[in-house]
N, C-alpha and C positions, 0 to 999 in steps of 0.2 A: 102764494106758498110754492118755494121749488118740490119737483116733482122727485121722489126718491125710485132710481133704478135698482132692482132687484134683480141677481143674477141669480137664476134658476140650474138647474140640473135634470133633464130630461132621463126620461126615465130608460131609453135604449144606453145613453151615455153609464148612469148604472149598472146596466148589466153589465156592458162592458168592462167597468172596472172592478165590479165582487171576480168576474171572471177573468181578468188577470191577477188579480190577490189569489184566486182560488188555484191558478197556475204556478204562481211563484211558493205558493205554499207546498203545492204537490213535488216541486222541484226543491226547494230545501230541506225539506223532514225526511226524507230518503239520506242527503247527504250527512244531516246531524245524526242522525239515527245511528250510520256509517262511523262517525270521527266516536261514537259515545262505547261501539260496540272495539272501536281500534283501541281507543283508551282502555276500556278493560279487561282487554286482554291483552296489554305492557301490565297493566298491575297486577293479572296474573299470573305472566309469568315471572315478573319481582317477585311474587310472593313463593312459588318456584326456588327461584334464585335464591333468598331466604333461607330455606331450606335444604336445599343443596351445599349452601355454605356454613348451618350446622350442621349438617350431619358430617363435614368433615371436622368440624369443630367437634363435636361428640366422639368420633375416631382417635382426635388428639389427644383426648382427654382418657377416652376409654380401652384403646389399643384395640379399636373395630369398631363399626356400622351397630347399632344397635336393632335388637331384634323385632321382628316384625311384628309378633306378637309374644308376649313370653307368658308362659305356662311350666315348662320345667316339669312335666309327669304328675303335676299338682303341689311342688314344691316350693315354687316360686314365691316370693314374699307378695309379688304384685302382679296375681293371674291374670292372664288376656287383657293386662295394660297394652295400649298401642305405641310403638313407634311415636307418632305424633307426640306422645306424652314424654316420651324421654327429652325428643329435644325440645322442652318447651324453656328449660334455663340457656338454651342459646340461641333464645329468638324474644331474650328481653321479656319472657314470660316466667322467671323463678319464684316469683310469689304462688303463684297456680300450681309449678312442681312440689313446692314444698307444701301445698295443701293438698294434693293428691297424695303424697309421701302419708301425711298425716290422715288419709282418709285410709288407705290400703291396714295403714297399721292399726287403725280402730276396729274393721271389717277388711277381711279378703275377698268380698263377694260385691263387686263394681253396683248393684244393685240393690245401694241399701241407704239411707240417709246419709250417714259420712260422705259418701260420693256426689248426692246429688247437685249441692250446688257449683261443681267441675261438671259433672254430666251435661249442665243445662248451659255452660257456659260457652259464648258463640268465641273463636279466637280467630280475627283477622285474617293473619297469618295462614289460617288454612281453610279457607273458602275462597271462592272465583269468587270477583264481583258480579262476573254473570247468569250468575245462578241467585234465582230470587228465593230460591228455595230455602238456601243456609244463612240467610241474614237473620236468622233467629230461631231460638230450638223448636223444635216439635212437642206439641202438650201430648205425654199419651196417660193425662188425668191423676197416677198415681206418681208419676216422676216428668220430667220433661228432658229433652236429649237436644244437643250440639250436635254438628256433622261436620262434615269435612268433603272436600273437592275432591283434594290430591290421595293417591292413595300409592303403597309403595309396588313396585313390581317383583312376583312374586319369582317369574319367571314364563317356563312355558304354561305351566299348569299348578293348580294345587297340590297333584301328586307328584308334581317333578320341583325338587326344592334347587332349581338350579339358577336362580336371580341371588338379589341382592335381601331383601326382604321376604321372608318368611316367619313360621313357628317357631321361635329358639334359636334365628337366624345368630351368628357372630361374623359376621364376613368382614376380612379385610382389604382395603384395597390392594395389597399384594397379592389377596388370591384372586383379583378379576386378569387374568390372565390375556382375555380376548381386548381389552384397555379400558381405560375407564372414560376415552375421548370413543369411544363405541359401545356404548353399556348404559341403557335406560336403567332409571333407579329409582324415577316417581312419576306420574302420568295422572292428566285430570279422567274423573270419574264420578258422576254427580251420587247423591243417596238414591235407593233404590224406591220404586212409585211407593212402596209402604210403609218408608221411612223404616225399614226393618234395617237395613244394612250401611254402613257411610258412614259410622259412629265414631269420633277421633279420640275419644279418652278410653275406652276400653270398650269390648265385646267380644261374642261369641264365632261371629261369621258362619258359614255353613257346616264345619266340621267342629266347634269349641275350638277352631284353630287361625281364627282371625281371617280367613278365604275370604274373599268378597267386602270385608269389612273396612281394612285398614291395610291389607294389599291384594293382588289381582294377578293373575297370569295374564299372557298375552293371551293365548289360547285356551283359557279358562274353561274350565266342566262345569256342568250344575250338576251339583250333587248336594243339593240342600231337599231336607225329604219338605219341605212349605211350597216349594215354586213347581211344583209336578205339571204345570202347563207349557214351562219353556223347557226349548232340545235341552237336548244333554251338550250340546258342542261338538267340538270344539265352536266357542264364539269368538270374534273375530274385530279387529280394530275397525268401528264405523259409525256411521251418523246416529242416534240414539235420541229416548223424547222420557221426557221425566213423569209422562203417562204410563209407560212399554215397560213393566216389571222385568221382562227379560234382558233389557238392556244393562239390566245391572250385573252381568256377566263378562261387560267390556267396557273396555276404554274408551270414553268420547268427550264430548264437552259441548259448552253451550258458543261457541265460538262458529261461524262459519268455516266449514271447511277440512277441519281438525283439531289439534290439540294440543295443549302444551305437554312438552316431555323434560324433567329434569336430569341429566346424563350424570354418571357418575363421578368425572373432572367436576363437578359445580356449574357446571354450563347449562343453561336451557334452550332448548329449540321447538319450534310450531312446525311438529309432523302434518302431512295432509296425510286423507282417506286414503291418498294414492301410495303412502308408504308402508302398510298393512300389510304387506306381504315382506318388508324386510324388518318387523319386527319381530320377530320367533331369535333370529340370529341378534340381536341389538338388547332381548332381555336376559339372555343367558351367560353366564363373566366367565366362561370354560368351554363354550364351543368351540372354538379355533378358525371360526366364521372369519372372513374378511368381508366389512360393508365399509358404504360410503354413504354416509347420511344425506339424505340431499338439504 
């Protein structure tokens, strides 16, 4: 009988080879990690760009930006509806407007069954892919809610209505004076750690006046009488953690580094942490500021 040779593998030979796999692994999953986080944050800021590009469409249509939040003194047909909501018939979302339409007109009070199923409703379009946060609503057992990323700029603060988006805002682009190739108009901003605030079809924000909600100043106040543990502010563009309640007093995202901004031309740009001090001038459409975006 010939003899059969068997080729073994020693057990040093072994180790050495889990520990080059275990090398090659520590060196790839860094880089995918990398290209997965690049990726989405292009799709965020398309989704950005989106938006940008109806709210000029909603302008064409409407002869101005529409409001930030609208309330009207309590006379509004559709109180503390969001921004987000108007433009949803020009982001290919008109079935949803026209059920919202039909919810407002059943009940004016966003908190009531006619709303619910819009409230809980997640819309693409306005979440980062990198927030695991908004891929799906929040149960809070008697209704469920939707959130939203992007939130509009309010300006410098809640009590300075000198952005683009506010209470009852009507702004046109002929009154952004300071241009609209230098004029922030939507900036990411994740929900706040208790899912209280970040609501994109309607809410309350800190004053009934959509603060914090559905837009933000740069230099934002807390003045919400629930968060009495974070300053008063001014709070300031910077890195922020979806644990830190107080963060939801500023603009940040889940992005290394910084954040997406939508400018009021329809252009988006990825501000870094390091450009926090020239946005005061870049949210307001009537300071007479000269910047240069970097």
């Amino acid at each position: 009988m010939p003899r059969i040779r068997r080729i073994a593998v020693t057990l040093i030979e072994l180790l050495v080879v889990i520990a080059i796999l275990a090398l090659l692994v520590g060196l790839i999953l860094p880089a995918v990690q990398k290209i997965r986080g690049t990726a989405a944050r292009i799709k965020c800021a398309n989704n950005l760009k989106q938006l940008g590009l109806a709210s000029h469409s909603y302008h064409d249509t409407h002869d101005g930006l529409p409001p930030g939040c609208s309330f009207q003194n309590g006379l509004s047909a559709q109180p503390h509806m969001s921004w987000h909501n108007r433009l949803l018939p020009f982001i290919e979302q008109n079935a949803i407007w026209q059920q919202s339409l039909q919810a407002f007109a059943a009940d004016r009070f966003f908190l009531t069954p006619p709303h619910y199923s819009n409230l809980e409703r997640v819309v693409k379009a306005l979440v980062c892919p990198s927030d695991r946060r908004t891929q799906s609503p929040f149960d809070f057992r008697v209704f469920k809610v939707a959130f939203t990323d992007y939130l509009g700029v309010w300006g410098t603060d809640h009590r300075h209505r000198d952005g683009i988006f506010f209470l009852d805002s009507a702004v046109r682009l002929t009154d952004i004076s300071d241009g609209t190739t230098n004029t922030v108009m939507i900036g990411e901003r994740p929900p706040s750690a208790d899912h209280a605030l970040g609501w994109w079809y309607a809410g309350w924000g800190q004053s009934k006046d959509g603060s914090a909600e559905m837009a933000l100043g740069v230099r934002e106040l807390n003045d919400h009488p629930r968060y009495t543990t974070c300053p008063r502010g001014p709070h300031q563009f910077a890195p922020g953690d979806d644990a830190n309640i107080c963060d939801t007093f500023h603009f940040w995202s889940h992005h290394p580094g910084g954040a997406n901004f939508a400018l009021a031309d329809g252009s988006v740009r990825f501000l870094t942490f390091a450009a926090n001090s020239l946005l005061p001038a870049l949210a307001t459409i009537s300071g007479g500021e000269v910047v240069d975006i970097p």
